[in-house]
DSSP file (Angstrom, degrees, kcal/mol; ACC not computed):
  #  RESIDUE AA STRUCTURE BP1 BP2  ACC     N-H-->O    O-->H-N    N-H-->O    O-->H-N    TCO  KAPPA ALPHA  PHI   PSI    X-CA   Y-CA   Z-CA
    1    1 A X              0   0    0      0, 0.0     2,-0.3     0, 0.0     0, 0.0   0.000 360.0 360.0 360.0 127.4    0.0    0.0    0.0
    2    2 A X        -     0   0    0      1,-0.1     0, 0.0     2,-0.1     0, 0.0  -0.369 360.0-163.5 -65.0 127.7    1.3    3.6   -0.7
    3    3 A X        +     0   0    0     -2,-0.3     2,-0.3     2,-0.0    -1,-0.1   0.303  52.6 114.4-113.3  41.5    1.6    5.6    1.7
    4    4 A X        -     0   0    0      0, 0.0     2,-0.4     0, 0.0    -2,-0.1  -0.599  53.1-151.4-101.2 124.6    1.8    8.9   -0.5
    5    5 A X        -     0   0    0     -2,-0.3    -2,-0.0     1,-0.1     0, 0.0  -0.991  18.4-128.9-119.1 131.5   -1.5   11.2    0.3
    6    6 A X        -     0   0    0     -2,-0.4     2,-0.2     4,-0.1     3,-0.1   0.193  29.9-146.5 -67.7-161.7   -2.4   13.3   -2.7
    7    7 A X     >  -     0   0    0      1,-0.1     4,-2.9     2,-0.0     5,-0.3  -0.789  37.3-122.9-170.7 148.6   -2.9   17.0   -2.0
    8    8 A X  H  > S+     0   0    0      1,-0.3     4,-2.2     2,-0.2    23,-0.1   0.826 123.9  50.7 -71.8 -32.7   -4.8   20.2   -3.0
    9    9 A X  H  > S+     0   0    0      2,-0.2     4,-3.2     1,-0.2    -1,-0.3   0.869 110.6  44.0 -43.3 -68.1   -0.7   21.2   -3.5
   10   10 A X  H  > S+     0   0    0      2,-0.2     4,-2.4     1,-0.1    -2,-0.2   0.931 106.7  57.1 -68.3 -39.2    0.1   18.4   -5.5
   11   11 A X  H  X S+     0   0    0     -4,-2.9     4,-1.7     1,-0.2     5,-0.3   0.975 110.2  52.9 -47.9 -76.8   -3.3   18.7   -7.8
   12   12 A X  H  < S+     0   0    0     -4,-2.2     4,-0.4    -5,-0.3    -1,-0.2   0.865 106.9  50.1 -27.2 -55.9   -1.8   22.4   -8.6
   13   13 A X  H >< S+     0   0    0     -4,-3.2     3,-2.9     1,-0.3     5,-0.4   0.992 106.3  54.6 -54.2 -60.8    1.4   21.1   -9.6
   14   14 A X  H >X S+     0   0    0     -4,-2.4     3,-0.8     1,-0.4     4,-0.5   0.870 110.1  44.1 -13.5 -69.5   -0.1   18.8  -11.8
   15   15 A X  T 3< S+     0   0    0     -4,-1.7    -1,-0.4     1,-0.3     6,-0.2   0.092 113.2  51.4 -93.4  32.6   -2.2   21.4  -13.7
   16   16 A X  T <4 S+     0   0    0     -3,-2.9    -1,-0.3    -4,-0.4    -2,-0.2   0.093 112.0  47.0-123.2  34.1    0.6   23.8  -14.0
   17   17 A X  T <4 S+     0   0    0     -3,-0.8    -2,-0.2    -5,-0.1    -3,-0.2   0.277 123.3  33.7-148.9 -19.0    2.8   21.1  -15.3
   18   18 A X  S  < S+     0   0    0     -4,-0.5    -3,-0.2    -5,-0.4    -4,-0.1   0.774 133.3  28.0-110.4 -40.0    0.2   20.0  -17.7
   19   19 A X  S    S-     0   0    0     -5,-0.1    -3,-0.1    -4,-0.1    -4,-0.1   0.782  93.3-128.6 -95.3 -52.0   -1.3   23.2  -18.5
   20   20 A X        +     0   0    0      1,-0.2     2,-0.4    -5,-0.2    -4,-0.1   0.033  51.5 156.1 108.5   2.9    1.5   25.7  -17.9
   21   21 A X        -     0   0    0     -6,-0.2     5,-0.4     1,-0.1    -1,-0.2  -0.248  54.2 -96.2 -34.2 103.3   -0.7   27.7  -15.8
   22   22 A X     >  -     0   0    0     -2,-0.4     4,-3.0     3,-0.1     5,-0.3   0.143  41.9-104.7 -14.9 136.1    1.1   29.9  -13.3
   23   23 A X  H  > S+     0   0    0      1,-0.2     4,-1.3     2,-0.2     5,-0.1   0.881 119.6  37.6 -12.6 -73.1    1.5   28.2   -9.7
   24   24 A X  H  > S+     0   0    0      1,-0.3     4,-1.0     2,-0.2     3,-0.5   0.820 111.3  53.9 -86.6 -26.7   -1.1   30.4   -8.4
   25   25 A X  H  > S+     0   0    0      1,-0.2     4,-1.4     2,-0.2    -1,-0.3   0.778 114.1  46.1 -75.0 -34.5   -3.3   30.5  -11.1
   26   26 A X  H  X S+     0   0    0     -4,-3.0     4,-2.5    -5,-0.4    -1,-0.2   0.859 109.7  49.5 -80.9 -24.3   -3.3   26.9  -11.0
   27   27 A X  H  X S+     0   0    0     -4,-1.3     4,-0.9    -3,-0.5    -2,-0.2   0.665 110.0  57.3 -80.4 -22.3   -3.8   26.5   -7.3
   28   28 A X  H  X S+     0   0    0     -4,-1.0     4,-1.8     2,-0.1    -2,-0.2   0.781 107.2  48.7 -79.2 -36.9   -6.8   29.1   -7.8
   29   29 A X  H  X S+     0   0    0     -4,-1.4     4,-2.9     2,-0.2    -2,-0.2   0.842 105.2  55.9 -22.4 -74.7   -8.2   26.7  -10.2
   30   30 A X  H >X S+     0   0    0     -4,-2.5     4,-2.2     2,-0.3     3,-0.7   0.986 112.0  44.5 -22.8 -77.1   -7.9   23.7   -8.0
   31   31 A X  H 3< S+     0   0    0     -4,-0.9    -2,-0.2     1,-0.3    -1,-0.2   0.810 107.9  57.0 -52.8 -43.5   -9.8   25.4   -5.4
   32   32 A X  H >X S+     0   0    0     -4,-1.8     4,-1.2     2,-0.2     3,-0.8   0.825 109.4  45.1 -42.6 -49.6  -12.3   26.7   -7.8
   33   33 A X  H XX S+     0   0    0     -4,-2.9     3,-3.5    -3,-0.7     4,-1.4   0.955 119.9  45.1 -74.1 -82.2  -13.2   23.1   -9.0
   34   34 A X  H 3X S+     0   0    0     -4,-2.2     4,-1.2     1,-0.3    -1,-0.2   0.469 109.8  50.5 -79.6  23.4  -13.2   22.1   -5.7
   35   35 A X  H <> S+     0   0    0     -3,-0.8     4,-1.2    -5,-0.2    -1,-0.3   0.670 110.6  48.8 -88.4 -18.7  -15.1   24.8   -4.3
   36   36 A X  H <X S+     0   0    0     -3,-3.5     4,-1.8    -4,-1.2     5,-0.3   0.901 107.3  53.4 -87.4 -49.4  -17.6   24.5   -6.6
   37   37 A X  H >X S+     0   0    0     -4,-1.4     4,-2.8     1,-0.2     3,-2.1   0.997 110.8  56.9 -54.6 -62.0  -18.1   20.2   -6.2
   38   38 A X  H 3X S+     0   0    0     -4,-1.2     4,-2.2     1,-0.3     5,-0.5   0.899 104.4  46.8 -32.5 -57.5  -18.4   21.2   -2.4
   39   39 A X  H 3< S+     0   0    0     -4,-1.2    -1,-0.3     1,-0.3    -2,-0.2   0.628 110.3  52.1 -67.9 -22.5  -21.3   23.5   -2.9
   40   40 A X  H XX>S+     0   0    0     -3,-2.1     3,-2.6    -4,-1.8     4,-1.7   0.878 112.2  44.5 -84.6 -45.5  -23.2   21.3   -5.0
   41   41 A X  H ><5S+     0   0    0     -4,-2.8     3,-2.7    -5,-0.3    -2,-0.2   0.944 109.8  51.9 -43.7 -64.7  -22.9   18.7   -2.6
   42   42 A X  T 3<5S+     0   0    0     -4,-2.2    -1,-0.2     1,-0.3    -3,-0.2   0.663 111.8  56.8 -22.0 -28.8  -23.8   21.1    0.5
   43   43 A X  T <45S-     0   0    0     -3,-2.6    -1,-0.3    -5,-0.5    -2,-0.2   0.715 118.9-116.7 -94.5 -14.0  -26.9   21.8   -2.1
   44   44 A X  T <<5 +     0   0    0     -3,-2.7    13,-0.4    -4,-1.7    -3,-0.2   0.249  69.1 138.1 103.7 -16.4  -27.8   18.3   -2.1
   45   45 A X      < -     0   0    0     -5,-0.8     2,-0.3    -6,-0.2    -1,-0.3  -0.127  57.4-108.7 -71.9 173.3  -27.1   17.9   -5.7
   46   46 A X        -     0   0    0     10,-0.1     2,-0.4    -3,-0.1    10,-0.2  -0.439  24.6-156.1 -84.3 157.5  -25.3   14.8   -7.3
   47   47 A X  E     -A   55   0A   0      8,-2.5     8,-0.7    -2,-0.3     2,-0.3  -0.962  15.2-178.6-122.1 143.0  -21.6   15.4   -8.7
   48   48 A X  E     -A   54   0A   0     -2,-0.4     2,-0.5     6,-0.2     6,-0.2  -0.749   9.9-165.2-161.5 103.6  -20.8   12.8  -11.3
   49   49 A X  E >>  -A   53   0A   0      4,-1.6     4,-1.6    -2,-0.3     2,-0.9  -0.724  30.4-113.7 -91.0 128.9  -17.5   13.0  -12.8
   50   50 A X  T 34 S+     0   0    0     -2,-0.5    -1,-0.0     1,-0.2    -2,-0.0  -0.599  95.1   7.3 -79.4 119.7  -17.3   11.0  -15.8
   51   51 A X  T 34 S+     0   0    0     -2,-0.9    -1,-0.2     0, 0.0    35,-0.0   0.239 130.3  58.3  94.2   2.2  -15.0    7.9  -15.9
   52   52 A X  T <4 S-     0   0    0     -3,-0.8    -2,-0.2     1,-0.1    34,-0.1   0.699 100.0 -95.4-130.4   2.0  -14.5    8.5  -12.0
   53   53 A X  E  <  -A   49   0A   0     -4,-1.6    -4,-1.6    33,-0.2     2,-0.6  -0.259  30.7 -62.9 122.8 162.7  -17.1    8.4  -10.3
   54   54 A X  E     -A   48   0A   0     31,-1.1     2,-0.3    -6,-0.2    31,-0.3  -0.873  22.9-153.4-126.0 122.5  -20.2    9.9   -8.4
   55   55 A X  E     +A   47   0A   0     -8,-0.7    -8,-2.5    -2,-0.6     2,-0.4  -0.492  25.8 166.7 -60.0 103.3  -20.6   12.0   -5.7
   56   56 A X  E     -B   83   0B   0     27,-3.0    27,-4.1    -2,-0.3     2,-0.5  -0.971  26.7-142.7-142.8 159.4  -23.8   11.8   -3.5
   57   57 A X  E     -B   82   0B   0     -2,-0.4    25,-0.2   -13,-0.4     2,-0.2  -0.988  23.6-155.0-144.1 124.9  -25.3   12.8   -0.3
   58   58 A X        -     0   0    0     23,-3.1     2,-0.9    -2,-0.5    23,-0.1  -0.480  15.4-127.0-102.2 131.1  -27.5   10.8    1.6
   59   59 A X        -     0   0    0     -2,-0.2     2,-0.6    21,-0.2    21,-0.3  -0.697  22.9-164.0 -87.4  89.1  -30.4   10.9    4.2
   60   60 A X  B     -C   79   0C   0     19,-3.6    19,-1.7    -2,-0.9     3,-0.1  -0.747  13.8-130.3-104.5 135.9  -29.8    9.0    6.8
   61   61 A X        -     0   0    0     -2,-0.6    18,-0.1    17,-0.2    -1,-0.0  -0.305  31.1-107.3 -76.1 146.0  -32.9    8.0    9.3
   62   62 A X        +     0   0    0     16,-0.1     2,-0.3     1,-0.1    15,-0.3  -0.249  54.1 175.4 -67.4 167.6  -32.5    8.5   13.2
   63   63 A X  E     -D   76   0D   0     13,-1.7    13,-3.7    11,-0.1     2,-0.6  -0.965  34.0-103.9-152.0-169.3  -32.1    5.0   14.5
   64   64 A X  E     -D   75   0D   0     -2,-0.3    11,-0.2    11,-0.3     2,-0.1  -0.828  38.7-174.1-121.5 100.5  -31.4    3.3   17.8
   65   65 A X  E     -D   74   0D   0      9,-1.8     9,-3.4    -2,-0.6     2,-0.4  -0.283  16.2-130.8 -92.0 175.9  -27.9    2.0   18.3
   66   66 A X  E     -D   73   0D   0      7,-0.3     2,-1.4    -2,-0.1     7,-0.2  -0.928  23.4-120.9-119.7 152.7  -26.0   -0.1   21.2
   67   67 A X  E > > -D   72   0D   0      5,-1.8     3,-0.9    -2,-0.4     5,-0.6  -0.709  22.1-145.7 -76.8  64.8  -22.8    0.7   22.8
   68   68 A X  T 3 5S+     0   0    0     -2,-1.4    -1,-0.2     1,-0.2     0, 0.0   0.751  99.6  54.0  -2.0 -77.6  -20.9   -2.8   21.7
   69   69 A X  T 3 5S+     0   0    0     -3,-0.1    -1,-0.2     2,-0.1    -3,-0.0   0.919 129.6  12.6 -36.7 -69.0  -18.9   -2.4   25.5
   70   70 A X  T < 5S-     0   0    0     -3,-0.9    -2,-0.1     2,-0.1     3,-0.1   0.910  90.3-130.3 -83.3 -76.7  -22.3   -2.1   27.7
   71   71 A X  T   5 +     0   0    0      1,-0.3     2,-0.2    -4,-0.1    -3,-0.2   0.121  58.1 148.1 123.5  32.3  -24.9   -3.1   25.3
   72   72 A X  E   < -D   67   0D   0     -5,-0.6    -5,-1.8     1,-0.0     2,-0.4  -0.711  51.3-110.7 -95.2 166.8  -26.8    0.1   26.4
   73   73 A X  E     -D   66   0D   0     -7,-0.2     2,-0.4    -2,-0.2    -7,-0.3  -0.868  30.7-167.9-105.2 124.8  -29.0    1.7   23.4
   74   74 A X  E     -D   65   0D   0     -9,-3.4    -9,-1.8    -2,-0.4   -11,-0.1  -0.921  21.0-126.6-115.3 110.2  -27.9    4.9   22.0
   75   75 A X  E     -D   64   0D   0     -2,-0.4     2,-0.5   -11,-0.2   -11,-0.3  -0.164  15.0-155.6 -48.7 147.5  -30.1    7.0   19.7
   76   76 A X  E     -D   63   0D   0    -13,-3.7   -13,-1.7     3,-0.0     3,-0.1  -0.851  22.7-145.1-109.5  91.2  -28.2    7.9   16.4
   77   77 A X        -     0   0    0     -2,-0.5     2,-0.3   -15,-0.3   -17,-0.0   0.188  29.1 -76.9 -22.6 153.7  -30.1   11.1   15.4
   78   78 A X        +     0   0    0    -16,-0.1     2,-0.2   -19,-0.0   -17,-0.2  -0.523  63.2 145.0 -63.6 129.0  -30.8   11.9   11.7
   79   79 A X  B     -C   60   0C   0    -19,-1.7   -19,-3.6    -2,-0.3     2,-0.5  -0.901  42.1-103.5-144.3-168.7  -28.1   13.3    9.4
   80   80 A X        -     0   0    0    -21,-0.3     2,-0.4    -2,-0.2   -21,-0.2  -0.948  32.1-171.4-125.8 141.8  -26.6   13.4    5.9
   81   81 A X        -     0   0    0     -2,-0.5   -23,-3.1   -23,-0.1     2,-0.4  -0.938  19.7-103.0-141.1 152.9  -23.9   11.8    5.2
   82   82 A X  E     -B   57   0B   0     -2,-0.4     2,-0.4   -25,-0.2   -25,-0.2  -0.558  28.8-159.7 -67.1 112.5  -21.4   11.6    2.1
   83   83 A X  E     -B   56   0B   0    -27,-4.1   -27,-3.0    -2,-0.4     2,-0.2  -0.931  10.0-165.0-140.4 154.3  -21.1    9.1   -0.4
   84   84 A X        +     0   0    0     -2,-0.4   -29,-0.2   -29,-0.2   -31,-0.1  -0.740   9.6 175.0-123.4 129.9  -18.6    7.7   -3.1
   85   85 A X        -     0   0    0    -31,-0.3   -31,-1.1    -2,-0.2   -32,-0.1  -0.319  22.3-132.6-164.2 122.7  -19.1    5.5   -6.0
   86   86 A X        -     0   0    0    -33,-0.2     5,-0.4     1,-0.2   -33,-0.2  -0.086   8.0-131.5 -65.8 133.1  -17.0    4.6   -8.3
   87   87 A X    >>  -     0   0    0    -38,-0.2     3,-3.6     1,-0.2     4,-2.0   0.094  33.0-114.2 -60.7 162.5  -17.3    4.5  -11.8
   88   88 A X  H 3> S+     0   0    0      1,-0.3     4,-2.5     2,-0.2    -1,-0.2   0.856 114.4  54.1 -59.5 -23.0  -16.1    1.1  -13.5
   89   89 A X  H 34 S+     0   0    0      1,-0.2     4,-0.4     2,-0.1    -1,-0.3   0.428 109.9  53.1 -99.4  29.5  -13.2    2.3  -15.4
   90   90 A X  H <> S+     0   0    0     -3,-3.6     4,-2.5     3,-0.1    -2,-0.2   0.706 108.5  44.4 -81.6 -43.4  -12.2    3.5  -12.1
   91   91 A X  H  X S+     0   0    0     -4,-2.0     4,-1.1    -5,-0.4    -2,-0.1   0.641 110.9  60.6 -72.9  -8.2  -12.6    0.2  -10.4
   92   92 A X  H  < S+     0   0    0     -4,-2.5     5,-0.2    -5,-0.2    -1,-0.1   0.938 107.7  41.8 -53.9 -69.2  -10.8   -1.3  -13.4
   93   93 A X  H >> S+     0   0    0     -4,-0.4     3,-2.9     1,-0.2     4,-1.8   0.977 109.7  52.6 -50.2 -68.2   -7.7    0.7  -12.9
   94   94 A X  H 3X S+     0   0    0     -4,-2.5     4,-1.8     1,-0.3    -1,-0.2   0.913 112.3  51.7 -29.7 -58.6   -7.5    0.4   -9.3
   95   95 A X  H 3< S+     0   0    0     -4,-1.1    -1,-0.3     1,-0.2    -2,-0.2   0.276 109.3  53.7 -56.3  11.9   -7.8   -3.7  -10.1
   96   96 A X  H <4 S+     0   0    0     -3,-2.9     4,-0.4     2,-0.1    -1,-0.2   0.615 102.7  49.5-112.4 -53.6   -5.1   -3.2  -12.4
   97   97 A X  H >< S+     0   0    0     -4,-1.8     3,-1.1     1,-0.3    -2,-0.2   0.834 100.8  68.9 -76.1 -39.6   -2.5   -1.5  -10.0
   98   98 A X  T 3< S+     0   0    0     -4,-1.8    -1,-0.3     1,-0.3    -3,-0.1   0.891  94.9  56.5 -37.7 -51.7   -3.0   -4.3   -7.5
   99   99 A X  T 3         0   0    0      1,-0.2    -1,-0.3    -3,-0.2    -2,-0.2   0.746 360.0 360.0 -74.9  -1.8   -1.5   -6.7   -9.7
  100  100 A X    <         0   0    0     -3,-1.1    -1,-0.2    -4,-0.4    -2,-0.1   0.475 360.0 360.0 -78.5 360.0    1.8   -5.0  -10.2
């Protein structure tokens, strides 16, 4: 497993290395894309990148959980919660890099 974490930093470099965008202009860019995927989430809409996958936000219903250690029952109040799923020629690659 790599233990290399990818970074709002590294993304910049990337597009100024691909693009030839100034540093900051690319690092303004970055932030822009991913200010903009936030805010849709935040809005409730879906994000759906094509050929990596789709971005969605969820309802989740209060329920009644247990404390594993006592076994006492703890409400879990309602929230929304974030969810990932990746398109197939995303889960292709990934299944690809495993075999190397």
């Amino acid at each position: 497993m790599a233990d290399k974490t990818l970074t709002r930093m590294d993304l910049a470099d990337a597009v100024h290395n691909e693009v030839g965008l100034s540093r900051n202009d690319s690092a303004d860019l970055v932030e822009s894309v991913l200010t903009h995927i936030s805010d849709s989430l935040v809005a409730g809409d879906t994000v759906k990148i094509s050929s990596f996958g789709t971005f969605s936000v969820r309802d989740k219903a209060a329920r009644v959980g247990r404390n594993p250690k006592t076994g006492e029952e703890v409400p879990i109040h309602p929230r929304r919660v974030l969810t990932f799923r990746p398109s197939h020629l995303m889960k292709d690659r990934v299944a690809a890099g495993n075999k190397s």
